[in-house]
C-alpha positions in Angstrom: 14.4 13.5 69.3 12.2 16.7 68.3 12.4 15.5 64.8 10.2 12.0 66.0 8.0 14.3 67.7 7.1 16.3 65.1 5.7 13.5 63.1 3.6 11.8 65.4 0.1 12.9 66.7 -0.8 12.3 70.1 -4.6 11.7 71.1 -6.2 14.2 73.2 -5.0 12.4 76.1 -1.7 12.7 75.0 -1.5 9.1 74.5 -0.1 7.3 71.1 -0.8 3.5 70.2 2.1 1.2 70.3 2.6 -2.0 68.8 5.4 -4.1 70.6 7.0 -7.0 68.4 9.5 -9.3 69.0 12.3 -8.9 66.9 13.2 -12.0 66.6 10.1 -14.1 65.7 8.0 -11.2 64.9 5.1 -11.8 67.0 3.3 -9.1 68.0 3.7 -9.3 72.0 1.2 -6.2 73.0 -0.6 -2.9 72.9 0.5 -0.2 75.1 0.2 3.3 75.0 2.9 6.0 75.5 2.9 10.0 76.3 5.7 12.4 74.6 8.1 11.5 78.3 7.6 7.6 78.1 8.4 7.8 74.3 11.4 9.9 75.0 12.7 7.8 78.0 12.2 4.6 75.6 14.2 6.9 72.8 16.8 7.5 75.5 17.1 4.3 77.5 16.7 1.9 74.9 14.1 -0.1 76.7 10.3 0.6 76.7 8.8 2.8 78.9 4.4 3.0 78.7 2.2 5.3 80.4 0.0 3.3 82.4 -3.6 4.9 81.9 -5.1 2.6 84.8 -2.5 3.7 87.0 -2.1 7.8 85.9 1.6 7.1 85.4 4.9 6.5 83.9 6.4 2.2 83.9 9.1 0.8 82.9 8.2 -2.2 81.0 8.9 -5.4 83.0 9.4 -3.3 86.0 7.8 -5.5 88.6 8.7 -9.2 86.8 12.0 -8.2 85.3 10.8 -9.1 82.0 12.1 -5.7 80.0 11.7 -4.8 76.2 15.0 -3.4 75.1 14.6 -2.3 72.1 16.0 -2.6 68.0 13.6 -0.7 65.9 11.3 1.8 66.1 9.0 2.8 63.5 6.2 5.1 62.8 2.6 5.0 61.0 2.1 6.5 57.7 -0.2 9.1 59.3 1.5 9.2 62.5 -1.1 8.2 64.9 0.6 4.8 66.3 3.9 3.0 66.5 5.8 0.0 66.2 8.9 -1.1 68.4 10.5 -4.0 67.6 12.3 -5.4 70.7 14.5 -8.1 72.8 11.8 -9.5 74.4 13.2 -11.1 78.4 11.3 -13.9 79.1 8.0 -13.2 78.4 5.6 -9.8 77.7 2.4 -10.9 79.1 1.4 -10.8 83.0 -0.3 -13.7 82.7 2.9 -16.1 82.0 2.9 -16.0 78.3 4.9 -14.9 75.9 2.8 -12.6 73.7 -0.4 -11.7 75.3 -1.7 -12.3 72.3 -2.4 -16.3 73.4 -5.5 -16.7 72.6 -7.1 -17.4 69.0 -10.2 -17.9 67.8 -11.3 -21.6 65.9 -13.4 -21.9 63.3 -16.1 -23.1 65.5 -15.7 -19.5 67.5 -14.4 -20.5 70.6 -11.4 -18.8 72.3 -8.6 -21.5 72.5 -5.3 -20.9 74.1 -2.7 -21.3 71.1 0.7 -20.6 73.1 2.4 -22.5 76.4 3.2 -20.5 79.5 6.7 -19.5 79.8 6.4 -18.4 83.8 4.5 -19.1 86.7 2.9 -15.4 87.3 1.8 -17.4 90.5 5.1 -18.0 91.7 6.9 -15.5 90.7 4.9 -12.7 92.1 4.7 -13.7 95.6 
């Protein structure tokens, strides 16, 4: 584990870029940011753990839906400044009932269109 550490560089916030894809189709599911103890309890659990800047602490991924990234591969940037974990996506890895949050694209005319169907209700199955 000290050997990962020594090649990545953390912001000054302690924080680190990480690119969550799904290891089967390859999509790029999201963005999330991780301190040393969230990338150590990922290491350690096999699932993904982010710091949660908005919330000043440590999530499991999923935590509140269920919907956990456990994960396959983890890889590192050539100048160590941001990840890549490739993972077993459950059911979907965006809030808003999708399963990327990466659901919207933009057409040639320059209009956000949703390109993806909802997997969940976030409606229902938050309440």
């Amino acid at each position: 584990m000290e050997e990962i550490l020594k090649n990545l560089k953390f912001d000054a916030n302690g924080l680190i870029p990480v690119i969550i894809q799904d290891d089967k189709t390859s999509k790029v599911l999201t963005l999330c940011y991780m301190n040393k103890e969230a990338l150590l309890k990922t290491l350690s659990d096999g699932f993904v753990y982010v710091f949660r800047r908005s919330q000043g602490r440590l999530m499991l991924k999923g935590e509140t839906s269920g919907h956990t990234q456990k994960v396959k591969a983890v890889f590192i940037d050539c100048e160590g400044k941001s990840m890549l974990i490739k993972v077993e996506q459950k059911v979907a890895a965006c809030h808003a009932g999708y399963f990327t949050c990466y659901y919207r694209g933009l057409s040639k005319s320059g209009d956000i269109e949703i390109t993806d169907k909802k997997v969940f209700d976030p409606e229902r199955t938050y309440k």
